[in-house]
N, C-alpha and C positions, 0 to 999 in steps of 0.2 A: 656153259651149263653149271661147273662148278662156282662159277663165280656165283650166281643166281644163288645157287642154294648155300654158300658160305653163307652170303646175307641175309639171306631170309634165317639162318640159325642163329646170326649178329643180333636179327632185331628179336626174335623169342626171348634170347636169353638176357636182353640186354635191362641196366638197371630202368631204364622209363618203361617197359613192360613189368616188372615189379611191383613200381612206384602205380602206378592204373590198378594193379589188384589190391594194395593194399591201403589205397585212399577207396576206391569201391567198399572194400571189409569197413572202413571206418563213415561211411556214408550211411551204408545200410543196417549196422549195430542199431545206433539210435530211434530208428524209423518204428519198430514196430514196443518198444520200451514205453510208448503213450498206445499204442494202441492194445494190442492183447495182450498182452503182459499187466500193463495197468486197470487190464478190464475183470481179471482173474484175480489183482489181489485186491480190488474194492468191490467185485461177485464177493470172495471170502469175506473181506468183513460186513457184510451185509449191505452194502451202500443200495438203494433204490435204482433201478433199472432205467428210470426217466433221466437220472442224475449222470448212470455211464453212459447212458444213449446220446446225453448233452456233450462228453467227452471227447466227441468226434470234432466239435469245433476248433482244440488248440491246435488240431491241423492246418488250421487255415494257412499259417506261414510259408508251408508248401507248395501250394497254389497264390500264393502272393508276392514272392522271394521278389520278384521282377520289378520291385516296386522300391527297392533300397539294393539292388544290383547292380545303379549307376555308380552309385558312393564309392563302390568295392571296385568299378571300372576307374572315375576320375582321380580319389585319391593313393596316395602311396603311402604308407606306413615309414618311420626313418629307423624300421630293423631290418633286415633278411628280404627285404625287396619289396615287389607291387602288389604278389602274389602269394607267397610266402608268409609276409608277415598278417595279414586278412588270415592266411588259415592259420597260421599260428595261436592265433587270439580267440578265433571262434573255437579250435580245436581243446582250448584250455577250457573256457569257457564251457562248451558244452559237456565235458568230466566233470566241470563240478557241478552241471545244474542238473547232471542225472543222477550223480551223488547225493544233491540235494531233494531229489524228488522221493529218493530212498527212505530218507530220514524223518519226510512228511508222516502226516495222522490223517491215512485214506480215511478213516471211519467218523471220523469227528470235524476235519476242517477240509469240506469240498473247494472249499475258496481256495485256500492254500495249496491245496493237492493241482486246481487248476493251474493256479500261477506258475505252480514249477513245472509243470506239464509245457505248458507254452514257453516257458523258458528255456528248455531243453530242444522241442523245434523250432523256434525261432533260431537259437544257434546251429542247430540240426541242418535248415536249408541255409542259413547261411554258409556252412562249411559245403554245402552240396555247389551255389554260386561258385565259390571259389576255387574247387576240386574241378567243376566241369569247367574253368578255363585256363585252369593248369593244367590240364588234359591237352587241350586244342592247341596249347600253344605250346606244350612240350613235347608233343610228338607232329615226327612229319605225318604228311598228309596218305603217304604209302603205308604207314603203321597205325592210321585213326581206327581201320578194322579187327585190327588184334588186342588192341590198346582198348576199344570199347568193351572188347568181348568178355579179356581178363577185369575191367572194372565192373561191368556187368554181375561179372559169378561172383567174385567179390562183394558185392551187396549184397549178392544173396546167401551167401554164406554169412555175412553179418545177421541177415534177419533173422537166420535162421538160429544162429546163436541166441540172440537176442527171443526169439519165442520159443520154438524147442526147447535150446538147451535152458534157456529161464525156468518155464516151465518147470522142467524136470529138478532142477537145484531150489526151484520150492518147495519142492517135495520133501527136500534134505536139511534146509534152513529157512531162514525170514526171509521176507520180499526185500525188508530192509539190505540183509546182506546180499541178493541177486543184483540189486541196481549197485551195490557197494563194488562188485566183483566189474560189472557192465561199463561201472565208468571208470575202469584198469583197462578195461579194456579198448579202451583210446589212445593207450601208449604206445602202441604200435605206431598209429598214424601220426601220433608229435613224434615221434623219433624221425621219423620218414619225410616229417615237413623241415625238421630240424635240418639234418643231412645230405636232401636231394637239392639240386645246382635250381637256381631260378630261373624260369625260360624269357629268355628275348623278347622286348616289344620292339619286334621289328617294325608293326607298324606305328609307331609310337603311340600316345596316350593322350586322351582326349582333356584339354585345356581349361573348360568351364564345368562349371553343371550343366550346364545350355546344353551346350555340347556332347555330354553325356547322356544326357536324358533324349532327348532328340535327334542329333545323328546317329543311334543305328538306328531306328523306324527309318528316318530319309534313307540310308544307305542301304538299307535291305529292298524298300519299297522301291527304290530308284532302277534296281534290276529287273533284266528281261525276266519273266514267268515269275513274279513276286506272290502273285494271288497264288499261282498253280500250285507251287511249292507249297505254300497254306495251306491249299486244300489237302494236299498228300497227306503233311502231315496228322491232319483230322482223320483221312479214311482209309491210311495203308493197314493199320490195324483191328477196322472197327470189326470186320467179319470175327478175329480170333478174340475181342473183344466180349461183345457180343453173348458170342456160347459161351465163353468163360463164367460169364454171370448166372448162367443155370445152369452149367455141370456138376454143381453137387444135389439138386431138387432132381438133377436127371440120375445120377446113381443108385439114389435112393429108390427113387420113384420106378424105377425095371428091376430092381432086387436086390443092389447089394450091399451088403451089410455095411456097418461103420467100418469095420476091423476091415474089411478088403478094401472101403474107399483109401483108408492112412493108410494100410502099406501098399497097394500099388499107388494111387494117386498121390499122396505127401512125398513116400519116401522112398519108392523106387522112381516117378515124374521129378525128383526135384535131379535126381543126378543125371535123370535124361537131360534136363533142360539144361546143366551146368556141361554135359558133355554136347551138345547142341551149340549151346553160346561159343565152346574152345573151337569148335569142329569149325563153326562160322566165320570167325578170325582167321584161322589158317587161309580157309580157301579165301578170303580177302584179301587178305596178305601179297596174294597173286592174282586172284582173278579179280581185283578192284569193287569199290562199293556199290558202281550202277547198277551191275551185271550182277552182283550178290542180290542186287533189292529185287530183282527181276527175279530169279532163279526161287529166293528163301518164299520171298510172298506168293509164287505160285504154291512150293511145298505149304507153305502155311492153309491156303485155300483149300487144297488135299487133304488135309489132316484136320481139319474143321468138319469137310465131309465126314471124313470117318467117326465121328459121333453120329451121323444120322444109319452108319452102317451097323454100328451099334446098336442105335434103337428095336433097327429089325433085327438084328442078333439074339438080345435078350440079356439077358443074367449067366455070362463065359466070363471066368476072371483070363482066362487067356488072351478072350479079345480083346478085355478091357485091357490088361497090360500091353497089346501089342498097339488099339490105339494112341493110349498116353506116353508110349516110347517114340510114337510118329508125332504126335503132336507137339508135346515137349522137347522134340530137339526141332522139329523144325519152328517151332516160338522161340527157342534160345536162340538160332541161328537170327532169324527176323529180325526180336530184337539187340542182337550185336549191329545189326546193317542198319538198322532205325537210327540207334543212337549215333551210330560213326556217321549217317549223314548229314544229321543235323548238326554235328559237332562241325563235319568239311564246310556244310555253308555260311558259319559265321563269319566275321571277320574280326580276325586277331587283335585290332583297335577297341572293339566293343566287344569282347569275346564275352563276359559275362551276362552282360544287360541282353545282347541277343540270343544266346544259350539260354537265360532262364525265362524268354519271354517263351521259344518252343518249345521247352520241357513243360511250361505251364500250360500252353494250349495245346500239349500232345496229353492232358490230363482230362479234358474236356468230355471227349468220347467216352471216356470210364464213368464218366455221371449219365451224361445225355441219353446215349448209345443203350448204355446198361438200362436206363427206367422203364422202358417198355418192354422189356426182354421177357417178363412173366406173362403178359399179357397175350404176346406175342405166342410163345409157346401153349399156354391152354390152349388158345383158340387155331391153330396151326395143326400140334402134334407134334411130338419131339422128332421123327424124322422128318418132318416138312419145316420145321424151325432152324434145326440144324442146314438143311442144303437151301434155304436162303441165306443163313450167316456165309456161309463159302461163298454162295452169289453175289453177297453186298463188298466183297473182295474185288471183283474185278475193277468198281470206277478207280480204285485206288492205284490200281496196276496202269491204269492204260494213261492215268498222268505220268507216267514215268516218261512216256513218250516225247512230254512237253520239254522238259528237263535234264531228262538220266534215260537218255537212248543208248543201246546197247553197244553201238561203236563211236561214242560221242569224241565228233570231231577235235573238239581241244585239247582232251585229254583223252587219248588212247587210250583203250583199253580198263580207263581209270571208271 
């Protein structure tokens, strides 16, 4: 029993649990720096609303990464390794094209303001490719739960920096200097790509492009439950999806003020959700990923309900604080167990190209899922809305059955 829990404090404290939070912190800075951040300082200068609305495009790279994530699998860099030197360069890279974004004329040159825009995520998911398979392949498979969960909060403390605290240092200075400060704030992660050891290609490296491009599809496809696993990934989340797309039309809409939505929803929900994500890991750490996905997505289905218990509640900040502390950690716990699974099923030869094909199709739901969610609620009612999101939870769970059974024979307990 001592031994047990020596190591489970070996792997907590250990430097690749580090190295997971703060490549997470340097993933998720950038992410919201095109989105509201740049949507607040061309609102201020007067830019046309059709023109920030078009804004939403330099995202694309995000939902495309998958598409130059063989390149980043097949070749080697001849600095600091396979993996290493890929994020070394995108890490550089992306400081000065947020730097650069800085130094733009939101008001006068939309062209320009775009190009850097895209130039920023474009390197943005690049560096996310190559972080989620330095991830996979630098932690064992017994630490992918803790390891996700600390990258996880990690991002969202970047965002958070990145919108919040932006936000608020607008207030105090230029947009010009918030993006100047934003892309310092990358130092962190180049020091961290600098000094951290490069992980093993135990299973070596794929030979051609051919090869790259092509063997992982075969190699993912070629396994028992290929499809099922697909489908999980589209529906383990859509219930908590889903309601997320109208929980601020529904706060509004039963009575409570903006000032109660931000501080309990923004800012007492975000520290639920980062002590939800830690809480997640742990219990991974021991009780393994299947048994987590089983366990978190029921709480997740629970806690989905309870916006419909809300409904009939009414206008209680108490309630409202006590849903959003259920909900929010059991979504951080979810997705800690979401992302460590899809990280455990890739394989370490094509860790990248198959890592950013599922993070791209686990994005899918968030368009799809989301579009009819207004519609859906007018003609419904917000608690007949709410306790079918919880019910569209279950196809998600009972694929686990195919896959990720709760005493799965190869890997105990795992």
């Amino acid at each position: 029993m001592k031994t047990v829990k020596s190591t489970t404090i070996k792997v907590i404290f250990s430097r690749r649990m580090l190295v997971a939070l703060i490549m997470g912190f340097a993933c998720g800075l950038p992410l919201l720096l095109t989105l509201s951040l740049l949507q607040a300082w061309m609102t201020e200068e007067g830019v046309d609303l059709t023109v920030i609305g078009l804004f939403a495009l330099v995202g694309l790279p995000y939902t495309l990464k998958f598409l130059w994530a063989p390149v980043i699998d097949r070749f080697t860099l001849p600095f600091l390794g396979r993996r290493r030197g890929w994020l070394l360069i995108a890490q550089i890279v992306l400081a000065f094209s947020i730097a650069g974004l800085g130094m733009t004329d939101t008001g006068k040159s939309p062209l320009v303001v775009a190009l850097a825009a895209f130039l920023v995520t474009f390197f943005s998911a690049s560096q996310d490719i190559v972080v989620d398979a330095y991830r996979r392949e630098d932690l064992a498979d017994r630490e992918l739960g803790l390891g996700s969960s600390l990258y996880v909060n990690g991002y969202r403390v970047g965002m958070l920096l990145a919108s919040g605290g932006g936000l608020i240092m607008a207030d105090l200075m230029s947009f010009s200097a918030v993006y100047m400060i934003m892309a310092a704030c990358m130092l962190p992660g180049i020091i961290t790509t600098l000094f951290t050891p490069e992980p093993t290609a135990a299973m070596g490296t794929p030979k051609t492009m051919k090869e790259a491009v092509f063997e992982p599809l075969i190699e993912y496809f070629s396994r028992q439950g290929a499809l099922w696993i697909l489908a999980f990934v589209l529906l383990y989340k859509i219930g908590d999806i889903m309601a997320s797309a109208m929980t601020m039309p529904f706060y509004l809409d039963i009575g409570f003020s903006k000032t109660e939505v931000g501080a309990v929803v923004k800012l007492f929900g975000f520290w639920a959700t980062i002590i939800g994500g830690l809480t997640g890991g742990f219990i991974m750490l021991n009780f393994g990923i299947n048994r987590s996905l089983w366990v978190f997505g029921f709480l997740q289905a629970i806690s989905t309900a309870g916006f419909a218990l809300l409904a009939w509640i009414g206008h209680n900040v108490a309630a409202l604080a006590g849903v959003i502390a259920f909900e929010n950690l059991s979504g951080g716990m979810g997705t800690a167990a979401y992302v460590a699974f899809m990280a455990s099923i890739t394989n370490k030869k094509f860790t990248a190209t198959q890592y950013a094909l599922l993070t791209s199709l686990m994005g899918v739901p968030r368009v799809f899922a989301s579009a009819p969610t207004g519609f859906l609620a007018k003609h419904m009612g917000w608690t007949n809305f709410f306790v079918a999101c919880a019910l569209i939870a279950i196809p998600g769970m009972l694929l686990l059955l195919k896959f990720a059974p709760w005493n799965p024979k190869d890997k105990p307990g795992y």
